[in-house]
C-alpha positions as CSV (number, residue, x, y, z in Angstrom):
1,X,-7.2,-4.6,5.6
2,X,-6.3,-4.9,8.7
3,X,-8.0,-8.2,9.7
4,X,-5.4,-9.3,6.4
5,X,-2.3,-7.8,8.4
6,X,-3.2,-10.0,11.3
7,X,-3.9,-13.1,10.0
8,X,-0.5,-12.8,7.4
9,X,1.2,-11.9,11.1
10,X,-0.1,-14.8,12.7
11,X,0.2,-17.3,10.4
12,X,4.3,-16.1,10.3
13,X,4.2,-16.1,14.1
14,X,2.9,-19.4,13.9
15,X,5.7,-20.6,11.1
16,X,8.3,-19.5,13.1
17,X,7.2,-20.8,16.3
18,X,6.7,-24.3,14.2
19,X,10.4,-23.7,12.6
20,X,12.0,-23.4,15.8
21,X,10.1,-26.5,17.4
22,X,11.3,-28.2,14.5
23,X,15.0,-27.6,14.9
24,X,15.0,-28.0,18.5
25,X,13.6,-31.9,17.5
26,X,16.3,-32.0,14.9
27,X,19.4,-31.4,17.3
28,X,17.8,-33.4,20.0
29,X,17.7,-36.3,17.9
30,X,20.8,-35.5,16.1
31,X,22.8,-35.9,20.1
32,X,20.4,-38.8,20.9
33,X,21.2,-41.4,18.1
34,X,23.4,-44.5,18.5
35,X,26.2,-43.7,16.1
36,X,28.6,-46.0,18.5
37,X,26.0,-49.4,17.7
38,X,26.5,-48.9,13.8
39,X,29.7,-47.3,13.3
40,X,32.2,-48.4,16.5
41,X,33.5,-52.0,14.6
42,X,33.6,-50.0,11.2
43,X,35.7,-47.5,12.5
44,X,38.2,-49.6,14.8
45,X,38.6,-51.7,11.2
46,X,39.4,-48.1,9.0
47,X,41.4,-46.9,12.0
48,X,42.9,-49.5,14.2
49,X,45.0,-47.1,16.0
50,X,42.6,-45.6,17.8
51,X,41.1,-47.2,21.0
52,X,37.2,-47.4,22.3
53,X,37.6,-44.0,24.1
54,X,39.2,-42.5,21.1
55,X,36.5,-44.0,18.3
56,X,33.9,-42.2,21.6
57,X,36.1,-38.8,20.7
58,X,35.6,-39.3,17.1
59,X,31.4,-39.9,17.0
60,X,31.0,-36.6,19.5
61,X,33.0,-35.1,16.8
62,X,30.5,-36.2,14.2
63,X,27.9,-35.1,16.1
64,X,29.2,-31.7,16.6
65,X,29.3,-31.7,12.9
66,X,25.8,-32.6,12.2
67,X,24.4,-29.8,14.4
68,X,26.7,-27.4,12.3
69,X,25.1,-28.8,9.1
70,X,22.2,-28.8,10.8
71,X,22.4,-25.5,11.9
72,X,23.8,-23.8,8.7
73,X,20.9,-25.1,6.3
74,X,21.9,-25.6,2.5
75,X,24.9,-23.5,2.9
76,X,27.8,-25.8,2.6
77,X,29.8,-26.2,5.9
78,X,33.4,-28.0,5.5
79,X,34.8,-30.8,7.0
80,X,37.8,-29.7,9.2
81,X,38.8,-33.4,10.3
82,X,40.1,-36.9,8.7
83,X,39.0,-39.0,11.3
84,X,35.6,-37.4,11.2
85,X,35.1,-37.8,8.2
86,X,36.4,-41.4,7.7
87,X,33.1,-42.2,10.5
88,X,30.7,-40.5,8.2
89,X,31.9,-42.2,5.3
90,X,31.1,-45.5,7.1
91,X,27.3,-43.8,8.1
92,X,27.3,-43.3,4.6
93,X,27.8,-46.8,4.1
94,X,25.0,-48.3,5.8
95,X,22.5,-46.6,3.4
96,X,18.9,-47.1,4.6
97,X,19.8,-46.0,8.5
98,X,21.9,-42.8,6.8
99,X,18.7,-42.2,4.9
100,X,16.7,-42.4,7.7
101,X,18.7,-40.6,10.0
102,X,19.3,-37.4,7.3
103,X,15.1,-37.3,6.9
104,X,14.6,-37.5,10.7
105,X,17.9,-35.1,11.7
106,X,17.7,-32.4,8.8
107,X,14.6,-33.2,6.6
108,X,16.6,-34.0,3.4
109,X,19.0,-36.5,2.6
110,X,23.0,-34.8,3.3
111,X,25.0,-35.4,0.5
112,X,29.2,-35.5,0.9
113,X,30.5,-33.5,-1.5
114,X,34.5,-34.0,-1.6
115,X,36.6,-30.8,-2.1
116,X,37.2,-31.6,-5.3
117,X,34.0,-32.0,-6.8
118,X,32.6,-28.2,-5.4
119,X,32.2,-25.3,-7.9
120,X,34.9,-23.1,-7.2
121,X,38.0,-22.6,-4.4
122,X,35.6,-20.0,-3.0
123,X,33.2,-22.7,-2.5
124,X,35.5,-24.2,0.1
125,X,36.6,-22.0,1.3
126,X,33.7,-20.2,2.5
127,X,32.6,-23.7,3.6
128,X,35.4,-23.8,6.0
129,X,35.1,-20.4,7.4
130,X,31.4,-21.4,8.2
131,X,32.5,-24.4,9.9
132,X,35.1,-22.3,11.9
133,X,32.3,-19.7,12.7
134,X,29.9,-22.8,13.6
135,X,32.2,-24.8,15.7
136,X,33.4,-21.8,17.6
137,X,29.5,-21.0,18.5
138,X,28.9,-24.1,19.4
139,X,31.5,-24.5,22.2
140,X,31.6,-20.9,23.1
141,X,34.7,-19.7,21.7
142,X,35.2,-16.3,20.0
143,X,35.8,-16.9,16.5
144,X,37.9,-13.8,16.3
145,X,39.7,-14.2,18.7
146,X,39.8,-18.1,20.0
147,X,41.9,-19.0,23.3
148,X,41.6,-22.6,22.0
149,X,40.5,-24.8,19.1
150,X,37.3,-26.3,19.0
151,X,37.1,-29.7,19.2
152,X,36.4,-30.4,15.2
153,X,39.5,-28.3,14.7
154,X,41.8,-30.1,17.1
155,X,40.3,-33.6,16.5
156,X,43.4,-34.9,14.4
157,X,46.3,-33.7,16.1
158,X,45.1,-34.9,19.3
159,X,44.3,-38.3,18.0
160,X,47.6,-38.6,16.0
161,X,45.6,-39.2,12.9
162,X,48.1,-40.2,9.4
163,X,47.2,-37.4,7.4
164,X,44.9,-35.6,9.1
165,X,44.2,-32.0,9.3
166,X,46.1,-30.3,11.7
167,X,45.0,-26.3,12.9
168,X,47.3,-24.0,14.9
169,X,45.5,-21.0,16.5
170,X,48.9,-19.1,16.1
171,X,50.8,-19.4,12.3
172,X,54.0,-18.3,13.7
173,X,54.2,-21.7,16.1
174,X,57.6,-22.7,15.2
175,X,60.9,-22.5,16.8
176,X,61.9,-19.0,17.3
177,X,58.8,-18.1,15.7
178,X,59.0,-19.6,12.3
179,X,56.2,-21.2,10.5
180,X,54.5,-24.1,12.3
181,X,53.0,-27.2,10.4
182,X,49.7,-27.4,9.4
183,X,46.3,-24.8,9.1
184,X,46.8,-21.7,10.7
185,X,43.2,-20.8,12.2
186,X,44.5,-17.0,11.4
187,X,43.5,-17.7,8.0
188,X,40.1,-19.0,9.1
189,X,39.2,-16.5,11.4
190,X,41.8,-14.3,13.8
191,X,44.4,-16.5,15.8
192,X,46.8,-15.1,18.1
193,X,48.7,-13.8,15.4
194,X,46.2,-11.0,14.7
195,X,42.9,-11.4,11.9
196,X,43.8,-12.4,8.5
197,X,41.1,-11.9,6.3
198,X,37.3,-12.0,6.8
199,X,36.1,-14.5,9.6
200,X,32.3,-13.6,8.9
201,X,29.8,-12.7,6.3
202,X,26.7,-11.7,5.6
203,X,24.5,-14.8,5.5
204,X,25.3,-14.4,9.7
205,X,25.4,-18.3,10.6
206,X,24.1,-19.0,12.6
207,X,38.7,-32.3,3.3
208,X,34.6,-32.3,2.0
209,X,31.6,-30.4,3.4
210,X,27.8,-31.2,3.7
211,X,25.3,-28.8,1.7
212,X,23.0,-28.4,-1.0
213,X,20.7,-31.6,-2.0
């Protein structure tokens, strides 16, 4: 019996040693690949407002959102910018090297779901609370209680994006303290108007959202 315990224990040791080499491969090639060489003229053609260094801002975007959908498995994750997502819809575009890229970045091909086509309100809505959660990790903010956006979050506003998502960290960021414009990130998670409603949950993560096959 006991010679049974140890090989079940190694043989988990040795999955989980194997699972985290794998993801470590995952995120290093999801920072290493070219996204500028496929998607740059695309992108300057959807968005022609935006310049070289701007369409740059936009892909490390992307990226940051591939290591959250990445990172959260299946689960859905939401996508909290426009601009972003217009570059992914252009990955999308060039189907063989999206294929690729999916197998080689999260072993399965990542499917865009819009916001209208999920199951329920919940659905997004939990998907953007996990991106919040994600995107806050990933930069080193505390999602509770965030002294800035992270950079998914404030992508749009800072490029000026036509009808992009726009976040505030505080909802009462109007003139003598009237309601700003925009997302309040209180609803997401806490802003510096106090927590409004539940910024975690139990699964512990570690516009349209990837997830799901």
């Amino acid at each position: 019996m006991m010679k049974i315990f140890l090989v079940v224990g190694l043989s988990l040791l040795a999955y989980l040693f194997w699972r985290k080499w794998r993801q470590a491969g995952q995120s290093s090639y999801i920072d290493a690949y070219p996204y500028q060489r496929w998607l740059d003229q695309r992108l300057a053609v959807r968005r022609p407002e935006l310049n070289a260094e701007q369409r740059a801002e936009v892909f490390a975007g992307l990226v940051d959102y591939f290591q959250m959908c990445q990172t959260a498995g299946r689960r859905m994750v939401a996508m909290p910018s426009q601009a972003v997502d217009d570059a992914w819809h252009e990955f999308i575009l060039f189907t063989r090297q999206y294929d690729k890229f999916c197998r080689h970045a999260f072993g399965r091909f990542l499917h865009h779901t819009p916001a209208e086509a999920m199951s329920s309100p919940t659905q997004a809505g939990e998907g953007i609370k996990r991106a919040w959660r994600l995107a806050c990790r990933r930069e080193g903010i505390n999602p509770k209680k965030p002294d800035r956006l992270p950079r998914i979050f404030a992508m749009d506003a800072s490029l000026a994006i036509a009808g992009g998502f726009i976040y505030q960290l505080d909802c009462l960021a109007g003139p003598n303290g009237t309601m700003g414009t925009g997302f309040c990130a209180s609803h997401i998670g806490c802003g510096s108007g106090g927590c409004s409603g539940d910024s975690g949950s139990s699964d512990g993560d570690g516009g349209g959202g990837c997830g799901g096959d």
